[in-house]
N, C-alpha and C positions, 0 to 999 in steps of 0.2 A: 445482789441482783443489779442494784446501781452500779458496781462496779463492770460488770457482765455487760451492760449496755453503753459504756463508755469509748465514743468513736477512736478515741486518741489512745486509746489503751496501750497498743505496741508504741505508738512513740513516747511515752511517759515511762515506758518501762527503760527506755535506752537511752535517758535524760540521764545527764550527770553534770554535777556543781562542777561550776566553771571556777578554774582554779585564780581567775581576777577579781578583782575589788567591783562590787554592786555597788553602785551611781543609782542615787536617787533624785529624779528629777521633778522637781516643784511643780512642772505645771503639763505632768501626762496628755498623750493625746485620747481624747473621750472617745466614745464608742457613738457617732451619731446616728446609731439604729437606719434603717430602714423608712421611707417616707412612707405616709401613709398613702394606700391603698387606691387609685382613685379608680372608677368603672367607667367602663367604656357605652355607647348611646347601644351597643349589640347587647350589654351586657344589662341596662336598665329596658331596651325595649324587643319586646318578643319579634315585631311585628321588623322594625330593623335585623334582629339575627336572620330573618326569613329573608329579607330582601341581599344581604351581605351570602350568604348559600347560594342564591339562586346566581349571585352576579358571578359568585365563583364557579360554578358549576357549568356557567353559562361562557365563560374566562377560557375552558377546557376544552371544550365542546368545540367553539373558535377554534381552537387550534386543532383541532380533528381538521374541518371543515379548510385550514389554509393547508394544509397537510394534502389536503386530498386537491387541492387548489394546485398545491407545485407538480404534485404529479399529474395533473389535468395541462397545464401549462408545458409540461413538457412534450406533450404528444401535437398543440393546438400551436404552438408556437417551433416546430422542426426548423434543423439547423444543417440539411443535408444538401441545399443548393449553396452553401458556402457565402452567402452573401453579408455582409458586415450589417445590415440592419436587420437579417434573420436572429444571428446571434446576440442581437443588442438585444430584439425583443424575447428570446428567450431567456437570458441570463436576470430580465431585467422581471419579467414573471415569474419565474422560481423563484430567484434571491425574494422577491415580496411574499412569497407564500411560506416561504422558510423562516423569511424573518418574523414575518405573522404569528406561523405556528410554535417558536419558541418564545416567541414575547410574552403570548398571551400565557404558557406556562409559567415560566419567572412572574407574569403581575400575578396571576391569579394564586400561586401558591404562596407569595408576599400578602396579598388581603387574607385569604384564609388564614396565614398564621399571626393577622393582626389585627382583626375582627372578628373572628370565631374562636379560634384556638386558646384555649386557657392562658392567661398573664399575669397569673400571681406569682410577685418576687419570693425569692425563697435563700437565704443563706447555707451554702455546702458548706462544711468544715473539710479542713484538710485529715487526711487522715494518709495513714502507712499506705504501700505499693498494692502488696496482699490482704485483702478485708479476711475478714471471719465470713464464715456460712452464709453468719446471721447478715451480715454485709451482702453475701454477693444474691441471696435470699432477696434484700431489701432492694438490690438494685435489676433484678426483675422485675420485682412489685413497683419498679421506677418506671418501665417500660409500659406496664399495665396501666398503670396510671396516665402516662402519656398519652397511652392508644385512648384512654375515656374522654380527658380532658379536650384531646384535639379535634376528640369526636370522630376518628379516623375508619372506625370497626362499626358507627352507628349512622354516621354519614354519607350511606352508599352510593346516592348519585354525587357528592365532589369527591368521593372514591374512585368508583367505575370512571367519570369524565375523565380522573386525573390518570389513570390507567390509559383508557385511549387514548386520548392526548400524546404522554409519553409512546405508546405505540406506534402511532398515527406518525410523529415528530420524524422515526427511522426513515420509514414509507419514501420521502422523496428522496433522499441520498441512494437506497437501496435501488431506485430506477433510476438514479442519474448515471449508473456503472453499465446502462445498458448503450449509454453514449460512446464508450469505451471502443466498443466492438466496431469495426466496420460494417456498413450496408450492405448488400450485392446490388448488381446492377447490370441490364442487360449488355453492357456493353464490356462490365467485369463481373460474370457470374459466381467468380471465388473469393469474391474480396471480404464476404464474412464468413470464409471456411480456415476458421484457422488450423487445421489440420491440412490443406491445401495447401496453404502461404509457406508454413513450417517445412514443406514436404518437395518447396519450388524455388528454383530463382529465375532469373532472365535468361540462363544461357538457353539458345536454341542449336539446333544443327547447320552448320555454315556460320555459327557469328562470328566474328575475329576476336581475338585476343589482344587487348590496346594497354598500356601505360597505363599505370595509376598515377595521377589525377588527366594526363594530358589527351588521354583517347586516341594517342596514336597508333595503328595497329605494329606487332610486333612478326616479324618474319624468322621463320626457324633460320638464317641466316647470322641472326644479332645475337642470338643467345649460344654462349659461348660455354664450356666445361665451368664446371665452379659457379657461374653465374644463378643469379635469382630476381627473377622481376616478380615486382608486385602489379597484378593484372587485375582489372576490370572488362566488362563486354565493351565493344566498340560503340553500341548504341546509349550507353549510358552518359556519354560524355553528354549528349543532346537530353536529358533529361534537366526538367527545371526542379528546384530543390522543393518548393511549395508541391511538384507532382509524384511526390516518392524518392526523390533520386537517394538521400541519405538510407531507406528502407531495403531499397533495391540491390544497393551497394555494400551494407550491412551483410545481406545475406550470399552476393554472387563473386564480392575478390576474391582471388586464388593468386598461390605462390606459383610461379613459374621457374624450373631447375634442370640443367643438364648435366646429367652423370654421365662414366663412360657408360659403356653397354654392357659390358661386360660385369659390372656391378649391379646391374640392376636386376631384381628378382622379382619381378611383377606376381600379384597373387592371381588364382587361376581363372581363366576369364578374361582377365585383364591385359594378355600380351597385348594386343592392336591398341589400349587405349594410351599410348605414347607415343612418338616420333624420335627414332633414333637418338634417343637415350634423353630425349625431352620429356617431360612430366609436370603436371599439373593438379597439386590439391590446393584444398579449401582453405585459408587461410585462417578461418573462426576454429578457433581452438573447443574441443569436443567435450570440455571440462564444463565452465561456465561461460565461453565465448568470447574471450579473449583474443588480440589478434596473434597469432603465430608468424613473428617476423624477424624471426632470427637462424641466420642460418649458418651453420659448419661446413662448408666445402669440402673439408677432410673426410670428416668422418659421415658427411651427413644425415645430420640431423636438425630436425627443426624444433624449438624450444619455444615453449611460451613463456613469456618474463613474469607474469601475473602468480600463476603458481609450480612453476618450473617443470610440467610436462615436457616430455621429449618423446620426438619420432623418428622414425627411421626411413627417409624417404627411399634406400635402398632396397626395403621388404615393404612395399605397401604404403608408408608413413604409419606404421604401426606403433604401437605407445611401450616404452623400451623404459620410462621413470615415470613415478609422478601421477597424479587423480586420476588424467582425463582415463573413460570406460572404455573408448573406443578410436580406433583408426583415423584417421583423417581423411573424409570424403574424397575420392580421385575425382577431374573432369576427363572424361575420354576428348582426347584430341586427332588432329589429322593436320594435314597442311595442303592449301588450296592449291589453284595451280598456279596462282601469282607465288605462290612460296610462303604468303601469311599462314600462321598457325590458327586454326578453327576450331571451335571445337564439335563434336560430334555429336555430341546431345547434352540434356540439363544432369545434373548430377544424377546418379541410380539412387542416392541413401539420402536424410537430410541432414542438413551440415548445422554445424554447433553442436550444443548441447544437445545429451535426450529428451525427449519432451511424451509428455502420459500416452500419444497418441503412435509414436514411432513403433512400427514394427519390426 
């Protein structure tokens, strides 16, 4: 039976004389045990563990209470008139209610596990990788033991507190993602419809078509067979970078190309939205959004570098290799009477990637 409850049993069995000479050394290192035991003021006075419960409990609770502070701060302190001291006093009452609400957890679960929580030293022995039964039996009954000692299953209010607490802690991160979205506003009623945004660019009817970066407009006169400009709307150029311009432009560049005419096989519907063998799509690649700015004059085709899709600007800019699911959004164009090329309306489909809301 002594044998049967011996921790080291498997590595005693796998012990073998060392084929070297045993050195006996005169003055061994002693075992100097374990120092005795000494009790804590929780652990001689009843009326102390009461007080050291309540602070913890009270520790938890706090942080409910800054929890529910940063998301009160977020509503009381708004950041939508863009002003530099709105945002200072927003960031500057969150972060304290945040900080609040985890602090008081880290002290309060540091005193609870050094003022209530059981702190009798205890010597583990090593033993083998895989225990016996009776091992992994015993190291259950470790847990049970823990849960009494810590008083975890008996102590419900610094249980529960500490439950809320950790709850509570989520709470203002999980509202700070509502900052994310934009507002609406009566003078941009779509600006938190992201199903609207997704579904729009700038182009209107009559914009011109200008240079990328230079905004100057471009005339079906300059674009020549084989040629490709990279196009933006003419009003973009006057857009300041703090008011969208990067957003705007993200979603409305388009490649400009002319083929002869007689290659080109427009899909149905789509005769008029070209100009004598001019053509216009979407430049955001229909994969992941990549820009598509490579182009084949020969063969024509448009290529994204990212994950090597390929279109066919001859049929549509239809996907001929590679991820992307779908076509490359066309811009129907026309040309004014100055001769600049216009386009005729905002795109029919939205461009880039699909997104859950595309139909």
């Amino acid at each position: 039976m002594a044998h049967e409850e011996d921790p080291l049993e498997h590595e005693r069995a796998s012990w073998k004389p060392s084929p070297g000479l045993a050195v006996a050394v005169p003055d061994p290192v002693q075992n100097a045990e374990l120092p005795p035991h000494r009790e804590r003021v929780t652990d001689k006075d009843p009326a102390a563990m009461k007080r050291a419960v309540r602070t913890v409990y009270t520790l938890f609770y706090l942080s409910v209470a800054a929890s529910i502070w940063a998301v009160a701060a977020y509503m009381i302190f708004p950041i939508e008139d863009g002003r530099i001291t709105s945002i200072r006093h927003n960031n500057l009452f969150i972060g304290l209610g945040i900080a609040l609400a985890l602090l008081a957890i880290g002290i309060g679960a540091i005193h609870w596990s050094k003022a209530i929580m059981s702190d009798k030293e205890f010597i583990e022995p090593r033993h083998a990788t895989r225990g016996r039964d009776t091992t992994r039996e015993a190291a259950v009954q470790a847990f049970a033991d823990a849960n009494e000692e810590s008083g975890f299953g008996r102590r419900a209010m610094i249980r529960n507190s500490l439950f809320a607490a950790l709850v509570a802690s989520v709470i203002p991160g999980i509202t700070l993602f509502r900052g994310l979205a934009p507002h609406n506003s009566p003078g941009d009623p779509h600006a938190g419809d992201p199903v609207y945004l997704l579904s729009h660019t700038m182009w209107k009817k009559g914009m011109r078509l200008a240079h990328d970066p230079s905004g100057v407009p471009i005339k079906a006169s300059d674009v020549t067979l084989g040629s490709a400009f990279h196009v933006i709307p003419e009003p973009l150029k006057d857009v300041a970078h703090g008011d969208g311009y990067l957003e705007e432009k993200a979603k409305a560049i388009v490649l400009l190309m002319r083929l002869p005419v007689d290659q080109l096989h427009p899909e149905p519907g789509h005769e008029d939205w070209g100009f004598d063998g001019i053509v216009a799509y979407s430049k955001v690649c229909t994969h992941v959004g990549c820009p598509v700015a490579l182009y084949e004059q020969q063969t024509h085709h448009l290529l994204c570098p990212c994950h090597q899709s390929q279109f066919d600007v001859s049929h549509g800019a239809r996907v001929i290799f590679g991820p992307a699911a779908r076509p490359l959004p066309q811009l129907p164009i026309e040309v004014d009477d100055e001769g600049y090329i216009v386009a005729k309306s905002d795109f029919h489909e939205p461009v880039g990637p699909s997104f859950w809301e595309r139909h």
